[in-house]
NUMIKOL-992170 format. One record per atom (N, C-alpha, C): x, y, z. Coordinates in steps of 0.1 Angstrom, whole numbers, padded with zeros to 4 digits, always signed. Layout:
BEGIN
XYZ...
END
This chain:
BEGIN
+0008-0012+0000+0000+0000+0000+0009+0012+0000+0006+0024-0008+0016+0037-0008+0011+0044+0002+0003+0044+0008-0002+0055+0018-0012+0049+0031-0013+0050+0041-0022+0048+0050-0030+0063+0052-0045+0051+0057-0056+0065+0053-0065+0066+0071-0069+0075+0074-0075+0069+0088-0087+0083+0088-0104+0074+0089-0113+0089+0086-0115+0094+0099-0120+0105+0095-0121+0110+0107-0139+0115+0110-0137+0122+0119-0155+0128+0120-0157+0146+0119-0150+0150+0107-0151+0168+0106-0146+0168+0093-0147+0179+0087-0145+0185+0073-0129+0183+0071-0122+0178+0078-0107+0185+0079-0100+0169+0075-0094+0174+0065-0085+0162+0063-0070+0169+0057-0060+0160+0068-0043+0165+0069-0038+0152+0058-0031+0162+0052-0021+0151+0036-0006+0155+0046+0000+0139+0048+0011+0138+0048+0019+0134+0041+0023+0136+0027+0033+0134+0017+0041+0130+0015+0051+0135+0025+0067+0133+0028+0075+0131+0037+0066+0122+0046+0069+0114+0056+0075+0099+0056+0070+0096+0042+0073+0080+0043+0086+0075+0037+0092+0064+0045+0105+0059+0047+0107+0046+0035+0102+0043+0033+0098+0027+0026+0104+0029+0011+0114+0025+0004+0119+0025-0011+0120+0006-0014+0112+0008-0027+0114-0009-0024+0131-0011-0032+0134-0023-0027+0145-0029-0029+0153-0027-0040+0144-0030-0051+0153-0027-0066+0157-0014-0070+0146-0007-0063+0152+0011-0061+0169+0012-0052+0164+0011-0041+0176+0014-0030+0188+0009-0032+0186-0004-0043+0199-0013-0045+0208-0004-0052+0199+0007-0063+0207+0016-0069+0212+0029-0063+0209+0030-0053+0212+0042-0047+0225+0047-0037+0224+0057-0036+0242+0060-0031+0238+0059-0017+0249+0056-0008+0249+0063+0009+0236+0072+0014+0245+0081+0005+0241+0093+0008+0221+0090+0010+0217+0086-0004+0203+0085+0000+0201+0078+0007+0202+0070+0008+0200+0057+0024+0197+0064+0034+0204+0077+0036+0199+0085+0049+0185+0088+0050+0180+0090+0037+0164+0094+0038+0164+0111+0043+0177+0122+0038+0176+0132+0045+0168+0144+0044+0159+0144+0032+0151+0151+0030+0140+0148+0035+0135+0140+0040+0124+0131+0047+0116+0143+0058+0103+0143+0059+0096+0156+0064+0098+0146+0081+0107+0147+0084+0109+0133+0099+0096+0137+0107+0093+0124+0111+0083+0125+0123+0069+0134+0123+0069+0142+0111+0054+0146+0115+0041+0132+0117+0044+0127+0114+0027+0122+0115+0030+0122+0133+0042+0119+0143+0040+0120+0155+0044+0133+0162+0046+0143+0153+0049+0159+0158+0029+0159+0161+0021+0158+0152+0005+0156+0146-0001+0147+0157+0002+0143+0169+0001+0130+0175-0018+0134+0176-0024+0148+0176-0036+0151+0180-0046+0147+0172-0042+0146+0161-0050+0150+0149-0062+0138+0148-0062+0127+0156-0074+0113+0160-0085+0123+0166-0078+0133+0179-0088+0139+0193-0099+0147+0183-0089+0155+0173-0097+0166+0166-0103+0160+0156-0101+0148+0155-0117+0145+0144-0111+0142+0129-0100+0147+0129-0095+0150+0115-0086+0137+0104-0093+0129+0091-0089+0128+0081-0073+0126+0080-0068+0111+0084-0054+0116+0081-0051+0108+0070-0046+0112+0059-0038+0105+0046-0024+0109+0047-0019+0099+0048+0001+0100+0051+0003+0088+0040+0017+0090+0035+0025+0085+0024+0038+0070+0031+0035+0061+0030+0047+0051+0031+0061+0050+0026+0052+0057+0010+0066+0060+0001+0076+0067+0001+0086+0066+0003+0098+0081+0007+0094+0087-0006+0099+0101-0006+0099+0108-0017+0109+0107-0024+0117+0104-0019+0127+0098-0032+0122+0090-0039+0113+0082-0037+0108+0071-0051+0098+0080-0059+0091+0087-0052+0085+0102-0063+0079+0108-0054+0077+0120-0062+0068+0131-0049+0061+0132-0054+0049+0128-0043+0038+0133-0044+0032+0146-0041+0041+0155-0045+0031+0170-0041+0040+0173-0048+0043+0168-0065+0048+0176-0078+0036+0172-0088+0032+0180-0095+0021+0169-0110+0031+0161-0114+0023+0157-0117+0024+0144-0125+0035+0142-0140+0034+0155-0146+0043+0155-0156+0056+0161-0152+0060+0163-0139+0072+0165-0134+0074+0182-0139+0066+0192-0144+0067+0207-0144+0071+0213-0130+0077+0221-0132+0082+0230-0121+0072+0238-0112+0075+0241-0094+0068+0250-0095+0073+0258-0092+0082+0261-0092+0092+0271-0089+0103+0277-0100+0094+0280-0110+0103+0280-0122+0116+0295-0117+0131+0285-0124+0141+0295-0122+0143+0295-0110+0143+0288-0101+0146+0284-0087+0146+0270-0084+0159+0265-0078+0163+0255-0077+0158+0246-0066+0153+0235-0074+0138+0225-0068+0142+0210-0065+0136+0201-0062+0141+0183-0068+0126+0180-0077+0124+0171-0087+0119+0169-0093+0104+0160-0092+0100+0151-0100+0087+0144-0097+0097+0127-0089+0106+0126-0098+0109+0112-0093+0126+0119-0089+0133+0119-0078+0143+0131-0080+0157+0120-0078+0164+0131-0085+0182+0124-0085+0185+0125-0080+0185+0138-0072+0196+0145-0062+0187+0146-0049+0200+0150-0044+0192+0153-0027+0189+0167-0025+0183+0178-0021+0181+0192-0013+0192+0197-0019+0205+0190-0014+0216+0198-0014+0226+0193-0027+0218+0190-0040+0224+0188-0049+0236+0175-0052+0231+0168-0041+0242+0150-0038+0232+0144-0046+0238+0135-0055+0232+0121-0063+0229+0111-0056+0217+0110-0059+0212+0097-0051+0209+0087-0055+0217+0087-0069+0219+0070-0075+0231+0072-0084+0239+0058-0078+0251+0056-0088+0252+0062-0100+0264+0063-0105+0259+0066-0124+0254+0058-0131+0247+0060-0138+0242+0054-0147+0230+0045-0146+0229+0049-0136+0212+0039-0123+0200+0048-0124+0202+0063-0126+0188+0068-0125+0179+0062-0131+0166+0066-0130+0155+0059-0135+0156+0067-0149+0148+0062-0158+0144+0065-0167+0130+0069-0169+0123+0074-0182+0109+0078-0186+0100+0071-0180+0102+0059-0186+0094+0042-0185+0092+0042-0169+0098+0040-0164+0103+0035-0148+0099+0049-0141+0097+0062-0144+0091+0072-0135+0077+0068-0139+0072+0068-0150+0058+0069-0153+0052+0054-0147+0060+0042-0145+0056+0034-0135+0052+0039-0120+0064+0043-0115+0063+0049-0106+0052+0057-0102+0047+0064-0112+0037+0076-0106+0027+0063-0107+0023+0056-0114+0008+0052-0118+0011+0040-0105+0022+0034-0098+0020+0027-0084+0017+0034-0073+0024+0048-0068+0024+0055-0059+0017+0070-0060+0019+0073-0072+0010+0089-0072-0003+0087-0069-0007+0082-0086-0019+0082-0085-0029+0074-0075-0022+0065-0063-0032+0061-0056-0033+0069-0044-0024+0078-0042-0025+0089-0032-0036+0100-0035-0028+0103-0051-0040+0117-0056-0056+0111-0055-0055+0099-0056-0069+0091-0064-0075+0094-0046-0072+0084-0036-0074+0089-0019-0080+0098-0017-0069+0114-0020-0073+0124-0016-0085+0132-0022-0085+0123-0035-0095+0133-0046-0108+0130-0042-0106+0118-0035-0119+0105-0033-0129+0116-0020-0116+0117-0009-0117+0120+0004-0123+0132-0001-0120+0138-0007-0122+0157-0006-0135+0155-0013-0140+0148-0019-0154+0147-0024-0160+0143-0012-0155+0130-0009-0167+0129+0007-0169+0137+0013-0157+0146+0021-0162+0157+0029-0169+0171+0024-0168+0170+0013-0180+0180+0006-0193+0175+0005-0198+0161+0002-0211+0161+0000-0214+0156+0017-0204+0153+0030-0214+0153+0042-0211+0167+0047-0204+0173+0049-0204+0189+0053-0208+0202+0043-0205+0201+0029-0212+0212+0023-0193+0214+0018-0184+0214+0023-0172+0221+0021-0158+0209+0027-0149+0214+0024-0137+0205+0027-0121+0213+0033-0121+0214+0041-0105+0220+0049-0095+0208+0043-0082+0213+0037-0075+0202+0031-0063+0211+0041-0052+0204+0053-0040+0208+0059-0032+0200+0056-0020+0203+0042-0007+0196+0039+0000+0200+0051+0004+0189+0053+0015+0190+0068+0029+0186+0061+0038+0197+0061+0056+0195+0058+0061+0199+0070+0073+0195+0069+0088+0201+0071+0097+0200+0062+0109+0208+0071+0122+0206+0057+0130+0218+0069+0146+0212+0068+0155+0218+0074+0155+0233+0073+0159+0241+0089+0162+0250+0087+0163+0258+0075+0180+0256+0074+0190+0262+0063+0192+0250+0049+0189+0252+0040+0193+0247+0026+0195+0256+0018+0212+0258+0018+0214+0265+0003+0212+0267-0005+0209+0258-0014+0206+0257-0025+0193+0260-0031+0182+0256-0018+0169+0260-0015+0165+0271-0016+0170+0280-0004+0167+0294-0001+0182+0300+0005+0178+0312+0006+0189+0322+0014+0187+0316+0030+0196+0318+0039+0197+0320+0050+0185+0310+0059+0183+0312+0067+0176+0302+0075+0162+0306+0076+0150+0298+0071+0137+0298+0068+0128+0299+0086+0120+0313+0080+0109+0311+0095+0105+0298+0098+0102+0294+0113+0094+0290+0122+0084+0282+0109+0071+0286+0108+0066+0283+0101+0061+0291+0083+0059+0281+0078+0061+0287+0065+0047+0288+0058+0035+0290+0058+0024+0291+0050+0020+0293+0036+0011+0285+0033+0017+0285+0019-0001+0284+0014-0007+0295+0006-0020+0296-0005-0020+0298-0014-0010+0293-0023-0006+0298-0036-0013+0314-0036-0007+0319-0033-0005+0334-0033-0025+0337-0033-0032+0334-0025-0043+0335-0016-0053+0328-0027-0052+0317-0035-0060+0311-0043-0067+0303-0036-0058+0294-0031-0062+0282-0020-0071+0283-0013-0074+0289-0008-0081+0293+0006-0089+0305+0010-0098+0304+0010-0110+0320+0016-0100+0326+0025-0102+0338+0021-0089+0350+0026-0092+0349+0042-0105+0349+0048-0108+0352+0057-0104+0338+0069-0103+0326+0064-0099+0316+0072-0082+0321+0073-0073+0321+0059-0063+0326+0059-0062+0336+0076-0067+0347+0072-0066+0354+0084-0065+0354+0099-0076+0342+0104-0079+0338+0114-0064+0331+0116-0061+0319+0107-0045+0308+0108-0032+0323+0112-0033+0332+0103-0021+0339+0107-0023+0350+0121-0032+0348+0125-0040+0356+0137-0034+0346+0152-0034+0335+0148-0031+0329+0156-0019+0328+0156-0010+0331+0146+0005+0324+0144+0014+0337+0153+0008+0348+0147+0011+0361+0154+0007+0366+0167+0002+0356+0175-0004+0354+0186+0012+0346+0196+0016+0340+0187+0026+0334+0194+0039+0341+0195+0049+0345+0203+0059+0352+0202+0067+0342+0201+0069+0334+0206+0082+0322+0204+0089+0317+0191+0076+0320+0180+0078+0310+0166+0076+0322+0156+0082+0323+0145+0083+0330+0136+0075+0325+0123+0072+0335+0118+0058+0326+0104+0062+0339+0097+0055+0333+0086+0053+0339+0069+0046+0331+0061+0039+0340+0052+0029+0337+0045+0036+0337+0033+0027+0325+0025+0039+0328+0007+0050+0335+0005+0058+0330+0011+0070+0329+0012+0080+0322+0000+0090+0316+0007+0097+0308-0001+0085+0294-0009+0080+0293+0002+0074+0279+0000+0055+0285-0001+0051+0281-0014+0040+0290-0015+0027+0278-0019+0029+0267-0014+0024+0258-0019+0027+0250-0024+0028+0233-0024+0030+0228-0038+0021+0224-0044+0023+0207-0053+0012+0206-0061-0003+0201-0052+0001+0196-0041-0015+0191-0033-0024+0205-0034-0018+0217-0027-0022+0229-0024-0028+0236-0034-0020+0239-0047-0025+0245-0056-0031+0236-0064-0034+0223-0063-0047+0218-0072-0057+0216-0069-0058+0207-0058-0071+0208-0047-0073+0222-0040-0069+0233-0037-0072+0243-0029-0082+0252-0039-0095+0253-0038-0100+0260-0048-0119+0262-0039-0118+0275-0036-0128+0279-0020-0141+0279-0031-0141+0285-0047-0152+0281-0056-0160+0271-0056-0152+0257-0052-0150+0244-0052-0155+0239-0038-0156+0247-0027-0155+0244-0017-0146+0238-0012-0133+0235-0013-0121+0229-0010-0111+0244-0001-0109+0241+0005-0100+0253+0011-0088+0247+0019-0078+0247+0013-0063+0244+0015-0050+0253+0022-0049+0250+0027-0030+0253+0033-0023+0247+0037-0010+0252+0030+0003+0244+0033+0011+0247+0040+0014+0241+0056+0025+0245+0064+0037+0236+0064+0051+0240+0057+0058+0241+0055+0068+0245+0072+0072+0235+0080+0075+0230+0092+0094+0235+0095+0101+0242+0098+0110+0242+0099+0113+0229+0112+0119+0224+0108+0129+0212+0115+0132+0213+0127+0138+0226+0126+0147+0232+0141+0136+0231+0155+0122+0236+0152+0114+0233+0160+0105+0224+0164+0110+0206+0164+0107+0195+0171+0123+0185+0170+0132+0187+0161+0138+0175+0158+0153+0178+0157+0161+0171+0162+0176+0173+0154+0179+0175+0139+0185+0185+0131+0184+0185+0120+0195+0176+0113+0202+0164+0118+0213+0163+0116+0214+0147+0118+0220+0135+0110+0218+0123+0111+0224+0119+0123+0209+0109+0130+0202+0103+0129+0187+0107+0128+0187+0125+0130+0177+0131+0128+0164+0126+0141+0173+0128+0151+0159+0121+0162+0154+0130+0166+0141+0129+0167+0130+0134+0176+0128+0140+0189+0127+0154+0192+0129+0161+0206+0120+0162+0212+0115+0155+0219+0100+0156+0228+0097+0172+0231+0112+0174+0241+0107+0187+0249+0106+0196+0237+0114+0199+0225+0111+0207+0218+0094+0208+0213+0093+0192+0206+0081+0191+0201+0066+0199+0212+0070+0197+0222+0061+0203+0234+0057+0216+0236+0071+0226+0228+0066+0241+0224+0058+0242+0212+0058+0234+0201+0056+0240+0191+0042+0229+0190+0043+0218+0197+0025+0213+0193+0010+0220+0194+0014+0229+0205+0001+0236+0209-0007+0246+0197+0004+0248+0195+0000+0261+0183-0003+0255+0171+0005+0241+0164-0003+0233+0153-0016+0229+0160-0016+0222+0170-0033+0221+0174-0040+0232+0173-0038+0242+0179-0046+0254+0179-0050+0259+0166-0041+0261+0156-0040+0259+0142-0050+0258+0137-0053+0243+0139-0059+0229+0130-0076+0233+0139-0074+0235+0152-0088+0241+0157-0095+0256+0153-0089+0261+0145-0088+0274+0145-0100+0271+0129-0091+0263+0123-0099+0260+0106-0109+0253+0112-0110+0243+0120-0128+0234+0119-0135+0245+0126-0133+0257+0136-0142+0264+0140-0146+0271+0126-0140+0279+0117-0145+0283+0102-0155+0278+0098-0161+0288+0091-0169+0278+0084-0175+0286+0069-0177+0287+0061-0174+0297+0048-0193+0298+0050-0190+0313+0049-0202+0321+0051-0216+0320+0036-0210+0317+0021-0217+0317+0016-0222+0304+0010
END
């Protein structure tokens, strides 16, 4: 299975993408060290998220590491970040520009477009499924992509990325007014630092499904690392950290089921 699914009882369903560890064998056999780390890996959210059963909420999380493909790129591997340096639908490199398969081992056309039609499409097909249910029993659909991704990546961005990173494809995703309420709260907090469309302005989950015409209303938070986890292999898990910064993703995630779109 590429993904585990778990329903919930509210409008709100969280896509975990890029959490999953799992590369099957004939992949990893070709792969360098270096990938074996799994270091781009969004670590540990689904247990940063440990709340998200209490609150009712829809969880679809990914088994697949992203290195066998990502699922929050389309499908035809187009950029979304054109002119700024990305990883791809089925990717070679790591964040930081290291190969993550011997020479002459990458995948090819054939073998990505396998790829998507084992792992993409039964994730997209899940979520497409799910976001229709919670429209026809609520009237509407809250979709929360949950990331992370290290502090500092060069090659990524400049200098070291806020606290939290919010992401509505530049306010498409999402009724402006929920928007407001999420950053109402973020700026409520002095401890953690946030931005809106930012570096990270969505990816493909966000900007396809996020569409408030539609009744679908989307955001992408984009998790700096520094606040739950060591950023550094073995990449473990910091309770006491996680303990500052959980309240406020709960609060978050309570903040959108209280919403409720006016027209």
């Amino acid at each position: 299975m590429s993904y585990l699914f778990r329903e919930g009882t509210t409008p709100l369903l969280v896509s975990i993408p890029h959490a999953g560890l799992e590369i099957p064998d004939a992949i990893a056999a070709r792969m360098t060290d270096k990938a074996r780390e799994l270091g781009d890996t969004d670590w540990h959210v689904p247990k940063l998220y440990d709340f998200l059963d209490a609150l009712g909420a829809s969880v679809l999380a990914a088994t697949q590491s992203r290195y066998v493909v990502d699922l929050n790129r389309p499908p035809d591997g187009a950029s979304l970040y054109p002119g700024q340096a990305t990883t791809g639908l089925a990717p070679t490199t790591t964040f930081d520009g290291e190969p993550l398969y011997r020479e002459g081992a990458e995948p090819d056309s054939r073998e990505i477009d396998q790829r998507v039609e084992a792992y993409w499409h039964p994730y997209h097909g899940k979520l497409m499924a799910e976001l229709e249910h919670l429209k026809r029993q609520y009237g509407y659909a809250l979709l929360w992509d949950a990331h992370s991704i290290r502090s500092r990546v060069p090659r990524l961005f400049d200098g070291g990325l806020p606290d939290m990173n919010f992401g509505t494809n530049e306010g498409s995703s999402c009724d402006p007014k929920l928007t407001k309420r999420l950053l109402a709260v973020a700026e409520d907090v002095r401890d953690f630092t946030h931005v809106l469309n930012g570096r990270f302005k969505g990816g493909f989950i966000t900007r396809n499904y996020g569409n408030p015409d539609q009744d679908v209303h989307a955001v992408q938070l984009e998790l700096s690392q520094a606040t739950y986890m060591d950023e550094t292999p073995p990449y473990a898990f910091r309770p006491e950290k996680a303990d500052q910064i959980r309240p406020t993703l709960k609060l978050l995630l309570q903040t959108m089921l209280e919403w409720k779109p006016s027209g």
